[in-house]
N, C-alpha and C positions, 0 to 999 in steps of 0.2 A: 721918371719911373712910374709906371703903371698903378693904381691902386689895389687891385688885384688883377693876378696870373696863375693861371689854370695849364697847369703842364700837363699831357697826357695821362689824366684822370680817367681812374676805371672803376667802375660799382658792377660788381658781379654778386650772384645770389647762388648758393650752392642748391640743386634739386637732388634729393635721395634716389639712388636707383637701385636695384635689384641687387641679390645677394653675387652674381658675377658681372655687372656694370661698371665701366667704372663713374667715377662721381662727375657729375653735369653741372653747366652752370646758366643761369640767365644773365646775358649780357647786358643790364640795362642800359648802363654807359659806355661805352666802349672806346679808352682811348680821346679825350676830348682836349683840346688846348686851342683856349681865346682868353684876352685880357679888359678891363675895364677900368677908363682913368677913372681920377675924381670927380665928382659931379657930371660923368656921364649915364645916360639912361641906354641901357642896349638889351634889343627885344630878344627875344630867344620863342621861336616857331615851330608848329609841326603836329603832326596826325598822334591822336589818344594814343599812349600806346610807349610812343619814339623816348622817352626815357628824360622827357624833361623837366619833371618834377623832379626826377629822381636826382638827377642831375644839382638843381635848385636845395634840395633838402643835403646832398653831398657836400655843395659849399658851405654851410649852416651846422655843419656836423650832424645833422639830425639822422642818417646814413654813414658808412665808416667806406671810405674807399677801399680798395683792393691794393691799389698803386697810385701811381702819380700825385701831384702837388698841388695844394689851392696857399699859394701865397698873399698874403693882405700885407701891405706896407713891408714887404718884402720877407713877412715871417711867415713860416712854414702850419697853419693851421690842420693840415692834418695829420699831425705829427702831436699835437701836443692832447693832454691827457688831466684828469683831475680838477686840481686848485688852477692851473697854466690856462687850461683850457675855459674854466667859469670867469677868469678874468679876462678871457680876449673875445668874450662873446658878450661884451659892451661894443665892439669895433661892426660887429655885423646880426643881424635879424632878419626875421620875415615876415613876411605878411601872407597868411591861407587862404586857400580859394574858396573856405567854408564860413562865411561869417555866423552861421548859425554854429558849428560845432567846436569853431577856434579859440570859443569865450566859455568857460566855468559857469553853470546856470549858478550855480552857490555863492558865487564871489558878486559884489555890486562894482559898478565900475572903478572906483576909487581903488576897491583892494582888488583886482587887477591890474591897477597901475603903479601900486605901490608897491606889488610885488618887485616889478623892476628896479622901480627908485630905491627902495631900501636893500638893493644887493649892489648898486652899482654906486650910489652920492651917500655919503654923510651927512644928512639933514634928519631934522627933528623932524615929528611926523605934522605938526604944523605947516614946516616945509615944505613936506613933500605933497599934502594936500594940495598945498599952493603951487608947486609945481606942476599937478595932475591940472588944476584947472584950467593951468596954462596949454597945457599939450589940449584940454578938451577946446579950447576956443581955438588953438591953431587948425584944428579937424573940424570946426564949424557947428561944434553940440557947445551948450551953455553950463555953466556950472551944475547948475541942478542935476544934472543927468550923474553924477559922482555917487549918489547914494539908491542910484538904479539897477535891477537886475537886466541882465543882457534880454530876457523875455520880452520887458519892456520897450525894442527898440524895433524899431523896423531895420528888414536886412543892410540898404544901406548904410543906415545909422552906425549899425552894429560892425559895417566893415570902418568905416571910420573911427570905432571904437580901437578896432585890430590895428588900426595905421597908428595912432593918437599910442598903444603900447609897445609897437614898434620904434618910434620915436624917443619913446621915455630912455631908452638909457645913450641915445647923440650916437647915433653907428655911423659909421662912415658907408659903411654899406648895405642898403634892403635887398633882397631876394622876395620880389612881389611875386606870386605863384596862382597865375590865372585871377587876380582879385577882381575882375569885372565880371567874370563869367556866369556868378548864382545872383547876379541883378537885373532888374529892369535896363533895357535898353534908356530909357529916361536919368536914370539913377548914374549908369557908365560913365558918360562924361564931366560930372561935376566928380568923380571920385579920379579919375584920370586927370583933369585940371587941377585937382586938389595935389596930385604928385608932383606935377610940376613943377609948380607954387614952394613946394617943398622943396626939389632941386636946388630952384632957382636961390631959394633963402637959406639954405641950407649948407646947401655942395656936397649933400649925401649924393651917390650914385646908388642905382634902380639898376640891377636884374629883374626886366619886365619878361615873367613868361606866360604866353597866349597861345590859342590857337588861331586866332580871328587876327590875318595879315592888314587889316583894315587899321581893325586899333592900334598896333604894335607899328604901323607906319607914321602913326599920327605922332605917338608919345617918342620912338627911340633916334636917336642921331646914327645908331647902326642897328641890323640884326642879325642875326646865328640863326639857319634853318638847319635843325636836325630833323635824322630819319635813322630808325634803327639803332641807337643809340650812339650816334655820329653825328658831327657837323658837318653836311656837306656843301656848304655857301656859306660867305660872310663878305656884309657891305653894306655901307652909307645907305641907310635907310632909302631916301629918293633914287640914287642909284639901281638897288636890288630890284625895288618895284616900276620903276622903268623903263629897266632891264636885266633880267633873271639870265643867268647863265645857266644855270641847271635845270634839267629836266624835269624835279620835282620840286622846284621853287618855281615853275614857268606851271605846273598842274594846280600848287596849292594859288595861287594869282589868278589862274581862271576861273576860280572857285569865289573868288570875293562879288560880290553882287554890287553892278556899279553904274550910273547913269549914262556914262559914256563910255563903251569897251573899247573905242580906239581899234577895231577890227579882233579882239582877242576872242578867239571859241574858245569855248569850254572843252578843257582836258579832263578825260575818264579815264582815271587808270583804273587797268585792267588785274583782280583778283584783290587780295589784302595783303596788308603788313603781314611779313614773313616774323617766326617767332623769334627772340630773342634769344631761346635755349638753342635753334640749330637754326644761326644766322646762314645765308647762300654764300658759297665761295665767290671770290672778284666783290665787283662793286655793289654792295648791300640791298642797291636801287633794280640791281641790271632784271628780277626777273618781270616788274612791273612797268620799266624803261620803256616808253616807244621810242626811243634812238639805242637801243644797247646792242654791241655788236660784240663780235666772237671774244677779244681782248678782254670786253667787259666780265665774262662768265670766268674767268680765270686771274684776272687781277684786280688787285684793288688798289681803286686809284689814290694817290696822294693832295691834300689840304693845299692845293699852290696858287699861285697869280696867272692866271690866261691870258693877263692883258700886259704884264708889269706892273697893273695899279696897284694898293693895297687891299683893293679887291680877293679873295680866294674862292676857291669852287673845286670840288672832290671828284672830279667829271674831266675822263680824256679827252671828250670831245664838245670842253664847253663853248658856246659859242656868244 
């Protein structure tokens, strides 16, 4: 059984309208169903915009679905509520793409980590001290740094700070939410390395979500490209990038900057992301598609296998 499963999950946002409107909504999710074993890392892709945080902060509660199911070890988390809810939120966490604004300037490290420890372990505050130092050396900062203000640290620091209380209460699962994105390219891959390392010791599984298909090939065993608040591909990380079966996973791959393009030109799509409040009828993609034809404008395609593999792609005509 899967570690978590995402059953056609929706986050809609209601927009006010006019005294004879009727009520409108922003589709930021729309309908989304993929799973995650244990101890796997799977990327989740796609243009500002497409509903992936939303999505990330959905599974996390930190968002309240519309419909659909986010099951962890087989129990229905968005469904539950209160006291139900504070004690199953030791099982999953995240980590923000803001390492400056994710940490309390007021609080020093320790009592942001001890916020965790003392709602989730019964330990004495010696304890838990001792446990805080532990999370700090597994993230690569030295004790000292326990009685430090987050100002103190430098950005990457400070996101290893965010991993290091992520950590503190043993989730089975992180929802990582763009965490390389406000660093140094130099800083990236020691804070990427450092996840894995975690995986691999851990057998936490990573919702890694990015926009940069580069890094998200490197870190995930699979990934999820959404557009418009849809999945439209999913597949074996080397696979995907390989070979893209959709139209908008074959545009965002053009898009990566690479020593050797293997003959690929660069795809321009043509206008922007359509709004979320009055998505296009048919296929989501069809009207920036250079392959969308007349079926495209009128239906919308189905999440299937083109090839029989476990491969999927939202595309009539994938190839």
């Amino acid at each position: 059984m899967a570690l978590l499963e995402v059953k056609n999950l929706k986050v809609y946002y209601p927009v006010r309208g006019g005294w004879f409107r009727p009520k409108r909504f922003v589709r930021a999710v729309d309908g989304v169903t993929f799973s995650i074993d244990k101890g796997e890392i799977v990327g989740l892709v796609g243009e500002s915009g497409c509903g992936k945080s939303t999505l990330g902060r959905a599974l996390v509660r930190l968002e309240k679905p519309v419909s659909g199911q986010v099951l962890l070890n087989g129990r229905d988390m968005s469904s539950l509520k209160g006291a139900a809810l504070r004690r199953e939120r030791k099982q999953f966490q995240m980590i923000f793409q803001d390492p400056y604004g994710s940490l309390n300037p007021r609080l020093t490290v320790f009592s942001a980590l001890d916020e965790v420890l003392a709602l989730h372990f019964r330990l004495t505050r010696a304890g838990r001290r001792e446990r805080a130092e532990r999370l700090l050396d597994r993230v690569g900062l030295s004790a000292d740094a326990l009685d430090r203000y987050p100002h103190e640290f430098s950005g990457g620091q400070r996101q290893r700070i965010g991993i290091a209380r992520a950590l503190a209460a043993e989730p089975a699962l992180i929802v990582a939410d763009e965490p390389v994105s406000a660093l140094d390219v130099s800083v990236q891959a020691s804070i990427i390395n450092l996840l894995e390392e975690i995986r691999e010791e851990t057998g936490t599984a990573f919702l890694f979500i990015a926009h940069d298909l580069a890094v998200v090939e490197h870190i995930s065993s699979r990934i999820l490209v959404m557009y418009l608040g849809k999945v439209v591909e999913s597949a074996p990380a080397r696979e995907l990038v390989r070979r893209p079966f959709h139209p908008y996973t074959r545009a965002l791959l053009s898009a990566v900057p690479t020593i050797d393009r293997n003959g690929r030109k660069r795809i321009v799509l043509p206008g922007d992301v359509p709004s979320p409040l009055d998505p296009p009828a048919g296929c989501p993609f069809h009207p920036r598609c250079p392959e969308a034809r007349e079926r495209c404008r009128s239906e919308a395609p189905p999440l299937i296998s083109p090839d029989g593999s476990e491969r999927l792609c939202g595309c009539f005509y994938a190839h």
